[in-house]
C-alpha positions in Angstrom: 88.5 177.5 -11.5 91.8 178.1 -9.5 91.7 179.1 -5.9 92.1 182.6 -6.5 89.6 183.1 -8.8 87.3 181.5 -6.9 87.8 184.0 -4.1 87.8 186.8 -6.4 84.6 185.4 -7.3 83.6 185.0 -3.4 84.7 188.5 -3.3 82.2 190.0 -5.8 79.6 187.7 -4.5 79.6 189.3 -1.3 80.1 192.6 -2.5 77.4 192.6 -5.0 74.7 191.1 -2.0 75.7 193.9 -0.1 75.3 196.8 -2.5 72.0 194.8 -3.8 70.7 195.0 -0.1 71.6 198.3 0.4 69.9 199.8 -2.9 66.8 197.6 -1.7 66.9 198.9 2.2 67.9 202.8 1.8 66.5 203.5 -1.8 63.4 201.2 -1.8 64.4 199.5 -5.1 62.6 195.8 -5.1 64.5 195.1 -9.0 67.9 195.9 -9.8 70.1 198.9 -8.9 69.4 202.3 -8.3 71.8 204.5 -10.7 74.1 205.3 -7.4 74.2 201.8 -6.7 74.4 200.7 -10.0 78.1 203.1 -10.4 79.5 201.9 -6.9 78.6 198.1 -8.2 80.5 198.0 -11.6 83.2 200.2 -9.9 83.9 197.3 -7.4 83.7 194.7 -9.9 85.9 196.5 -11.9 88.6 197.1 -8.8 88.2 193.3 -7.9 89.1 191.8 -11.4 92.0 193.9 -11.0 93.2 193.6 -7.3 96.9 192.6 -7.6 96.4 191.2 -4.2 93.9 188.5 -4.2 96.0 185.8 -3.1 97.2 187.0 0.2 94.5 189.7 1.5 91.5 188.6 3.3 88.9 191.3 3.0 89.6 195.1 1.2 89.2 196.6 4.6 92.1 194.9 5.9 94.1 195.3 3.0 97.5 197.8 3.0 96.9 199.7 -0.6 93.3 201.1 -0.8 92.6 201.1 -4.8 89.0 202.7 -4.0 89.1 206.6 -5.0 88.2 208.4 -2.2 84.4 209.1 -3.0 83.9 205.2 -3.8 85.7 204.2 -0.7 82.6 206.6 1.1 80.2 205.2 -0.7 81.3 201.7 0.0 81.3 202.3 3.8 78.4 203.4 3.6 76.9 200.0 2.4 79.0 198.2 4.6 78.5 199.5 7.6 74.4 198.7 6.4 74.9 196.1 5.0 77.3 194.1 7.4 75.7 193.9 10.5 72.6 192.2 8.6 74.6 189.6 6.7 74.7 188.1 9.9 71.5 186.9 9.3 71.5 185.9 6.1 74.6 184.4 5.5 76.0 183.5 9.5 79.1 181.5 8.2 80.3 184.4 6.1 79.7 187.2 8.6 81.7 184.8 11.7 84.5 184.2 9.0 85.0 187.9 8.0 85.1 188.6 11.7 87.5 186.5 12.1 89.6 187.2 9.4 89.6 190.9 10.9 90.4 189.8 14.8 93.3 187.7 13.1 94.9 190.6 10.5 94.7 193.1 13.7 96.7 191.0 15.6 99.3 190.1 12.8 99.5 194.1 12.4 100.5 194.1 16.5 
């Protein structure tokens, strides 16, 4: 596996744990997706496979072309803004690295 699949892979990872823990948190689901969930999670898969921009971008929130329609990119604020404070705790490395990432793009974007 190249480098860039393997983030792309990273990428849906993260993104899938997220939505997961949403689903499980707001719409009490202990197995699987809730329909909802279920749409906004193949959706980003689907967007990720495709993201023309893998190799440079850190995170979608950073990145300078939103490819989420406008309804998905609600819905997957919604679960980030959930979802993201609580990855702290279950995956510390990740959550310190995508801060990171973020301090860094702001301050390239200065």
């Amino acid at each position: 596996m190249d480098k860039i699949e393997k983030k792309r892979q990273n990428d849906k990872d993260i993104v899938a744990f997220m939505i997961r823990w949403y689903c499980k948190k707001k719409h009490g689901k202990k197995e699987g997706l809730c329909p909802s969930c279920k749409e906004l999670h193949d959706y980003a898969m689907f967007r990720i496979d495709r993201c023309p921009f893998m190799e440079t971008k850190t995170f979608c929130s950073n990145c300078k072309s939103h490819c989420y329609s406008p309804e998905m990119r609600g819905k997957i604020k919604d679960v980030m803004r959930f979802s993201g404070p609580r990855l702290l705790l279950s995956h510390p490395i990740l959550a310190i690295r995508h801060v990171i990432d973020t301090i860094k793009n702001k301050r390239r974007g200065k």
